[in-house]
PLY file of the C-alpha trace (Angstrom):
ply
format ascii 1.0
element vertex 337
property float x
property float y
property float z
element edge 336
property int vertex1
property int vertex2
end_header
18.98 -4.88 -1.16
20.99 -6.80 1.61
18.98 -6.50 5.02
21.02 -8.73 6.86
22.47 -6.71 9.95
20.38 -3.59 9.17
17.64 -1.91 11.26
14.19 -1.69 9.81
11.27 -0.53 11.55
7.35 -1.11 10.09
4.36 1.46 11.63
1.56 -0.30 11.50
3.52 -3.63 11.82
0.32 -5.83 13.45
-1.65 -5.27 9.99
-2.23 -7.79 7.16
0.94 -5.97 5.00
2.91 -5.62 8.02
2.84 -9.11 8.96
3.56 -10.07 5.51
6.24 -7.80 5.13
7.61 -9.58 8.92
8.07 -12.64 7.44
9.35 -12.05 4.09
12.08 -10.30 5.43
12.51 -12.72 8.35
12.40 -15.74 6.12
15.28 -13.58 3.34
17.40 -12.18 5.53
19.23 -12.28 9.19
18.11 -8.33 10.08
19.73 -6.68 13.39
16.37 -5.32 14.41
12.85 -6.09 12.61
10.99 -3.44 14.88
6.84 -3.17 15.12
5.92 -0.38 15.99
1.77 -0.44 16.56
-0.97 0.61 19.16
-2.58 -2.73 19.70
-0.70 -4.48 22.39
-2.88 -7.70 21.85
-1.98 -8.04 17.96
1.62 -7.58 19.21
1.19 -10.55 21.61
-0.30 -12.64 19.04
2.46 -11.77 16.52
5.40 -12.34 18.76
4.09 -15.86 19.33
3.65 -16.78 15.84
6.81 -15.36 14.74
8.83 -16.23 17.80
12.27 -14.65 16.22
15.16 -12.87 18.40
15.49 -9.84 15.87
12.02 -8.82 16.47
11.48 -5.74 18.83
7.63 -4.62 19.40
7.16 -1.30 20.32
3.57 0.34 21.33
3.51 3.49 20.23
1.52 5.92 17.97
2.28 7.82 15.16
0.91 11.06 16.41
3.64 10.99 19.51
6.29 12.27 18.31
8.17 11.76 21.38
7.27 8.22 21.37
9.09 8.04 17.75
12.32 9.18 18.30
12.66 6.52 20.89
11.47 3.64 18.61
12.87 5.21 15.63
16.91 4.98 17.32
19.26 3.34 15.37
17.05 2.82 12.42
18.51 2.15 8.90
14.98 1.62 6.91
11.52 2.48 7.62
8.20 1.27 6.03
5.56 3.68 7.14
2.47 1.45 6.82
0.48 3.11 9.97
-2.82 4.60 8.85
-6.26 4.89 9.63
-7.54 3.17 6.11
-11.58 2.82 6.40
-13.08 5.36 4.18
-16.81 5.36 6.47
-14.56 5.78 9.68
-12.79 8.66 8.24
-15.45 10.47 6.86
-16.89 10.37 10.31
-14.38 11.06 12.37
-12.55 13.69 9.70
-10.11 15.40 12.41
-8.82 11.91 13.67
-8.08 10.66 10.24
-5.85 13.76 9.96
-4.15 13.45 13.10
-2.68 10.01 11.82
-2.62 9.92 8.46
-1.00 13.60 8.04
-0.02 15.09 11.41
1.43 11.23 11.86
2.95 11.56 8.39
5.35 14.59 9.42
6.04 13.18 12.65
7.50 10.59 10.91
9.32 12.34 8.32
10.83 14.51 11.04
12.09 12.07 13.31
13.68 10.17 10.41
15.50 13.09 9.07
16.50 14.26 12.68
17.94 10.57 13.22
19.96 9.68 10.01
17.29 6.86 8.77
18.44 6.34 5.41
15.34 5.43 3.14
11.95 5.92 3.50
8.87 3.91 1.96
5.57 5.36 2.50
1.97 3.00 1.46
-0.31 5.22 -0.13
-3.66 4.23 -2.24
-5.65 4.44 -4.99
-7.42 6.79 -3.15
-5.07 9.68 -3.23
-5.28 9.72 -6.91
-8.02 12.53 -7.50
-9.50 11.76 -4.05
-13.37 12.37 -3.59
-13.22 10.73 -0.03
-11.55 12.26 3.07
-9.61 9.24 3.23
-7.63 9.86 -0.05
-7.39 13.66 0.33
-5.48 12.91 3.72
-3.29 10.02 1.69
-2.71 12.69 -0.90
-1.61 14.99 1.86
0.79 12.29 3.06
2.59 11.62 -0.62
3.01 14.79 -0.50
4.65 15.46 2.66
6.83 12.54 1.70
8.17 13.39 -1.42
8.74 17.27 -0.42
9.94 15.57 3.10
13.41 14.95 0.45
13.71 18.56 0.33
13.16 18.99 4.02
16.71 16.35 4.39
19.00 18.79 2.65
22.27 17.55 3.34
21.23 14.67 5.68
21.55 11.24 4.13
17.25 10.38 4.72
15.59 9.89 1.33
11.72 9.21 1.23
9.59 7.38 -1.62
6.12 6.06 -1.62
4.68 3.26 -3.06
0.61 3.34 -4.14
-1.23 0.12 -5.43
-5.07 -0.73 -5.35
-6.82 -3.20 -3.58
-5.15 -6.35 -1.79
-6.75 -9.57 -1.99
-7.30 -10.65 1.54
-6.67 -7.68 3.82
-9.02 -6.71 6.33
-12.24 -5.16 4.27
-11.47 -6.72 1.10
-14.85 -7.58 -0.58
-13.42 -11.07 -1.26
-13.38 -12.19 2.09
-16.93 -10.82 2.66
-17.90 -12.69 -0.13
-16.53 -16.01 1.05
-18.51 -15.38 4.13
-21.65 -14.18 2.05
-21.91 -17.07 -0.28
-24.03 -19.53 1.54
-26.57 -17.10 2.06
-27.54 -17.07 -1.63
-26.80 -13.47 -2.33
-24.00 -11.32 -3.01
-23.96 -7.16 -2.14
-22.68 -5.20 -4.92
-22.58 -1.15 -4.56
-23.06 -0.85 -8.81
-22.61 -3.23 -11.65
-20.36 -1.01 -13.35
-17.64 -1.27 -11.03
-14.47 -2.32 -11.68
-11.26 -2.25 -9.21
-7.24 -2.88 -9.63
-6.33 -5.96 -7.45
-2.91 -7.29 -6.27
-1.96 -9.62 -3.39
-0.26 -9.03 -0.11
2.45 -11.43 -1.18
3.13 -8.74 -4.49
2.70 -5.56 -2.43
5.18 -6.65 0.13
7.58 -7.70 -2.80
6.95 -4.67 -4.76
7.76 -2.52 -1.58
11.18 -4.43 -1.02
11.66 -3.77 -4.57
11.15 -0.03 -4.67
13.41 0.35 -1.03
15.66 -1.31 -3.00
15.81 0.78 -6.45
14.74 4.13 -4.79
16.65 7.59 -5.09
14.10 9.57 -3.33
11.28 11.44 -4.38
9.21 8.35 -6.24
5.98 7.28 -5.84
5.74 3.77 -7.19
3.01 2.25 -8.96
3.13 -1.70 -10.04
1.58 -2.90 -13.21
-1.48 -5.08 -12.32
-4.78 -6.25 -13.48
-7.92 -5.02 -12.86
-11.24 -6.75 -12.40
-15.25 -5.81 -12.69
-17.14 -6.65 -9.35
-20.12 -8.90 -11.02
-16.60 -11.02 -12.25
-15.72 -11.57 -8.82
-19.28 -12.04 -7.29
-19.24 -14.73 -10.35
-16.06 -16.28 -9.66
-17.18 -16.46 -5.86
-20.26 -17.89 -5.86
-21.61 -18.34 -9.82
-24.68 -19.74 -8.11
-25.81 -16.48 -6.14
-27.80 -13.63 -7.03
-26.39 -10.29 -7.08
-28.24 -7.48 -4.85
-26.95 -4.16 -5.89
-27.12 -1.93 -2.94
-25.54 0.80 -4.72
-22.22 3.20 -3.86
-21.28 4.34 -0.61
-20.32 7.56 0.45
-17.07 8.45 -0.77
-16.39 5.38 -3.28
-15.56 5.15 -7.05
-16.64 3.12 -9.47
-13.37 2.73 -10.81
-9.94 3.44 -9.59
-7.14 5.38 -10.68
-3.26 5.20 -9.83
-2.48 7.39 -12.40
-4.44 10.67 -12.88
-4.10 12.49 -16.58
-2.13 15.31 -14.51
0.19 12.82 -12.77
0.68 10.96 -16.51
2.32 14.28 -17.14
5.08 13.36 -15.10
4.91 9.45 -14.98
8.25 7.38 -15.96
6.93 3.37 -17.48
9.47 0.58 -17.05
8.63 -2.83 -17.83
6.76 -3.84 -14.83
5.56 -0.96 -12.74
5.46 3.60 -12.86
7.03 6.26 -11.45
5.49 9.59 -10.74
8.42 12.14 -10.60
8.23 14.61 -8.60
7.66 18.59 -9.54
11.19 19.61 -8.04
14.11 20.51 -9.60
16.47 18.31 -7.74
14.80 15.62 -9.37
17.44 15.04 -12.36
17.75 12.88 -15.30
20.31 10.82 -13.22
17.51 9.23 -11.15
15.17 8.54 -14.65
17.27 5.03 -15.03
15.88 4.35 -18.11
12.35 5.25 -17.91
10.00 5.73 -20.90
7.72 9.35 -20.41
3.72 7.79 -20.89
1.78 8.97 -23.79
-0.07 12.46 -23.73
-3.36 11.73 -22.05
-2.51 9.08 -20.07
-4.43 7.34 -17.32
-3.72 4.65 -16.00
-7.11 3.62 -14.05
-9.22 0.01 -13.49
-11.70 0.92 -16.56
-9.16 1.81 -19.06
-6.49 -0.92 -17.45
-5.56 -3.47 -20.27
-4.98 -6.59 -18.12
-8.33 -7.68 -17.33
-9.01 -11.30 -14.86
-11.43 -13.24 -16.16
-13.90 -15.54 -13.96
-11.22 -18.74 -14.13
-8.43 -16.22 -13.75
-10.51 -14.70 -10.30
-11.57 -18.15 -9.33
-7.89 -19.65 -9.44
-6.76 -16.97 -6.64
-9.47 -16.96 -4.20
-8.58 -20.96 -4.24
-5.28 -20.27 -3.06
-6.12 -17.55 -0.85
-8.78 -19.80 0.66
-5.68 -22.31 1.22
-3.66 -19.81 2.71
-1.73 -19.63 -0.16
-2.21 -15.83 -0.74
-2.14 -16.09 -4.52
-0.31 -14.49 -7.56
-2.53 -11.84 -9.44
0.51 -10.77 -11.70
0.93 -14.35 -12.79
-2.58 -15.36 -13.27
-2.77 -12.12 -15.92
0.11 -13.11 -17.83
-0.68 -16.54 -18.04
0 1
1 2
2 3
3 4
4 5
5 6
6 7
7 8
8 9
9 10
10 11
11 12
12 13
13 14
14 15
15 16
16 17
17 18
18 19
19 20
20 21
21 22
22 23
23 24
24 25
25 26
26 27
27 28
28 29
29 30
30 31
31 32
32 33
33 34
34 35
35 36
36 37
37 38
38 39
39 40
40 41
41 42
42 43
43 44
44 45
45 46
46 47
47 48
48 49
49 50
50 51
51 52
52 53
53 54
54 55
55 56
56 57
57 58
58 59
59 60
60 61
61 62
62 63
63 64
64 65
65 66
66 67
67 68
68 69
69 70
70 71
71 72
72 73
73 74
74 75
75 76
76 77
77 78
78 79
79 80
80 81
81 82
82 83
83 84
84 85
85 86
86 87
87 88
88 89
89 90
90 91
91 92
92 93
93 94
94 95
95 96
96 97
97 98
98 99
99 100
100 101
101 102
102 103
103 104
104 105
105 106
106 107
107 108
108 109
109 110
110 111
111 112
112 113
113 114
114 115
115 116
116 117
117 118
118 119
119 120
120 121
121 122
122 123
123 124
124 125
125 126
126 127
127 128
128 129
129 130
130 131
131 132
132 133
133 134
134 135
135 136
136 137
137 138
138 139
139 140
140 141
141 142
142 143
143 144
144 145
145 146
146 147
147 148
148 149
149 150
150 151
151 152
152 153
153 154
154 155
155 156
156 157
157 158
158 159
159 160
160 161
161 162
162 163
163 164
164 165
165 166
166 167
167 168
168 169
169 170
170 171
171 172
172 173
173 174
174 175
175 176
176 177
177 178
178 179
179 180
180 181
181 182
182 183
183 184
184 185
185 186
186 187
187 188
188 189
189 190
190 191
191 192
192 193
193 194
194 195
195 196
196 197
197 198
198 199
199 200
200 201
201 202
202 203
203 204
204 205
205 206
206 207
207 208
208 209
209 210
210 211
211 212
212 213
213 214
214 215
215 216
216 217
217 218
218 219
219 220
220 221
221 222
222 223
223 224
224 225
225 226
226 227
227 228
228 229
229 230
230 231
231 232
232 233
233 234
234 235
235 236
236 237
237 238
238 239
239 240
240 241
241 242
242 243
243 244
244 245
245 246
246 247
247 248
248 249
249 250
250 251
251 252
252 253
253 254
254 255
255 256
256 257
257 258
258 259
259 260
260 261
261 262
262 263
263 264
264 265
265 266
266 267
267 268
268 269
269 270
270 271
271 272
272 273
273 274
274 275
275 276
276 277
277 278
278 279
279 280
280 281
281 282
282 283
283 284
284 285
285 286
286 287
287 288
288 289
289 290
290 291
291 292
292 293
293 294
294 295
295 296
296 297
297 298
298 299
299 300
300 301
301 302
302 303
303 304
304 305
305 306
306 307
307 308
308 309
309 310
310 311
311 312
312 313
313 314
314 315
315 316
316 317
317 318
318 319
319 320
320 321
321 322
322 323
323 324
324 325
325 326
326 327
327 328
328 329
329 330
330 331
331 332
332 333
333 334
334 335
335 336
C-alpha cells in the first residue's frame, strides 16, 4: 500500500506498537499527516523529539470523547486503532473503566470514521479475546466485534474495518522478558506454572503484519499471523540458565496457554501461507473477498500448546540478544531457520 501523501492517524500512538508503527511508516514512506492521537502529553513530548519529522501531528485526546475524535479524526485516510487499556489486574479492578475505553472507545471510533469518509480501519485485538476468561479479553472480544459488524454499520459509505489479533510481543511494556532481564541477577526467576506456554512475535512483525493486513484488507477480517510459540521454563532457561525457577503460580484471569483460534472460530477461519483469517458470520461477506484461502480442518485450534512451531532455548536466547541490542529481533525467522 502507497502511504505517501495519505492521512493516517494511530490511537494509542505513544505506546511500544505505536512508536514502532511511527517509524516504519516514517522511514517507508513521505505521509501527508502521521497523526498521534494519545492522553499522555509527556510521551508525546518525548516522541516528537526523537522523531523530529514535519508530517507528524500529536493530538491529546481520548478515545471515550467523541467530540474530541471528530476533530483529530478530519481528513483522515487510514486509522490504526491501537488505544486500549491492556493490563489484565488493572481491568479486573477497575471493570467499568476498562469498558469505557476498550468498548464505549471502540464505537466512538467506528462512528466517527464512518461519519468522516476514513477509508480502512485496523483494529489490535489479543489473544485474549479468543474464549476470554479475563475482563480484559471479554471487552477485546466486544471490540472485534463492534469492528467487524461496524462494516455493516458503513452501508454505502466507503469506511471498511478489519482487525488484526496476535499474542505476546517481545519487549512491550509487561512482557515477562524484560522482567526477566531485570530479574536475573537476583538468582531467581517468577514463573506463574511450569506448564505454561505462550505465542510470541516482535514489535518489528506486528507492525509489519498490520501494514500488511491495511494493505490486503476488504473489510470484515480479523487477522491472525503464523508464529511460534514458546513454554515459560524455555524462556526462564534461555534468560538466565543459571537461576532457579520460583513458581508463584497463575494470576487472576491468566491462561496457561493461549489461543488465537478457538474450535468455533476454526469454523470459519481462511489459512494462507503465512497468517488466518476469521470470516465473519455475515452474508455480505462473499467468496470474492476469500482470495484464495484454504477452509482449516474440522476441529481446528490454533493455540500455544497445540502450535507446531516451537523456539527452542538457542532459538529464545538468539532474540533476547538482539532485543537487548535494540535490535528488536525476528521470531518468524528464528522458527524457520
Amino acid at each position: 500500500m502507497d502511504l505517501n501523501g495519505r492521512t493516517i492517524l494511530i490511537t494509542g500512538g505513544t505506546g511500544s506498537f505505536g512508536k514502532k508503527l511511527t517509524r516504519k511508516i516514517l522511514s517507508r514512506y513521505r505521509p501527508k499527516r502521521l497523526v498521534i492521537l494519545s492522553r499522555d502529553e509527556l510521551k508525546q513530548s518525548e516522541m516528537m523529539q526523537a522523531f523530529n519529522d514535519p508530517s507528524l501531528r500529536f493530538f491529546i485526546g481520548d478515545v471515550r470523547d467523541k467530540d474530541r475524535l471528530y476533530r483529530a479524526f478530519e481528513g483522515v485516510d487510514y486509522v490504526v486503532h491501537a488505544a486500549a487499556m491492556k493490563q489484565v489486574p488493572a481491568a479486573e479492578y477497575n471493570p467499568f473503566e476498562a469498558i469505557k475505553t476498550n468498548v464505549l472507545g471502540a464505537q466512538n471510533v467506528i462512528d466517527v470514521c464512518v461519519d468522516l469518509g476514513v477509508k480502512k480501519v485496523v483494529a489490535l485485538s489479543t489473544d485474549k479475546a479468543a474464549n476470554p476468561i479475563n475482563l480484559y479479553g471479554a471487552t477485546k472480544l466486544c471490540s472485534d466485534k463492534l469492528f467487524i459488524a461496524g462494516n455493516s454499520y458503513a452501508g454505502s459509505k466507503p469506511t471498511r474495518f478489519s482487525a488484526v489479533r496476535y499474542g505476546n510481543v517481545v519487549g512491550s511494556r509487561g512482557s515477562v522478558i524484560p522482567l526477566f532481564l531485570k530479574l536475573r541477577n537476583k538468582g531467581v526467576l517468577p514463573v506463574t506454572d511450569t506448564r505454561m506456554t505462550r505465542f510470541w512475535i516482535t514489535l518489528d512483525e506486528g507492525a509489519e503484519f498490520v501494514l500488511a493486513s491495511l494493505e490486503r484488507m476488504k473489510g470484515g477480517e480479523i487477522f491472525v499471523p503464523k508464529i511460534p510459540s514458546a513454554a515459560i521454563t524455555e524462556v526462564a532457561k534461555a534468560v538466565a540458565p543459571d537461576c532457579s525457577i520460583n513458581v508463584v503460580g497463575i494470576r487472576p484471569g491468566e491462561k496457561l496457554h493461549e489461543t488465537l483460534i478457538s474450535e468455533d472460530d476454526g469454523r470459519l477461519t481462511l489459512e494462507y501461507d503465512d497468517y488466518y483469517v476469521i470470516q465473519p458470520q455475515f452474508k455480505w461477506w462473499g467468496e470474492e473477498r476469500k482470495n484464495g484461502g484454504r477452509p482449516v480442518d474440522e476441529g481446528f485450534v490454533y493455540s500455544s500448546d497445540r502450535n507446531g512451531r516451537v523456539l527452542n532455548v538457542l532459538e529464545i536466547r538468539q532474540i533476547i540478544q538482539e532485543f537487548s541490542n535494540g535490535e528488536d529481533g525476528h521470531l518468524l525467522r528464528a522458527a524457520n531457520n
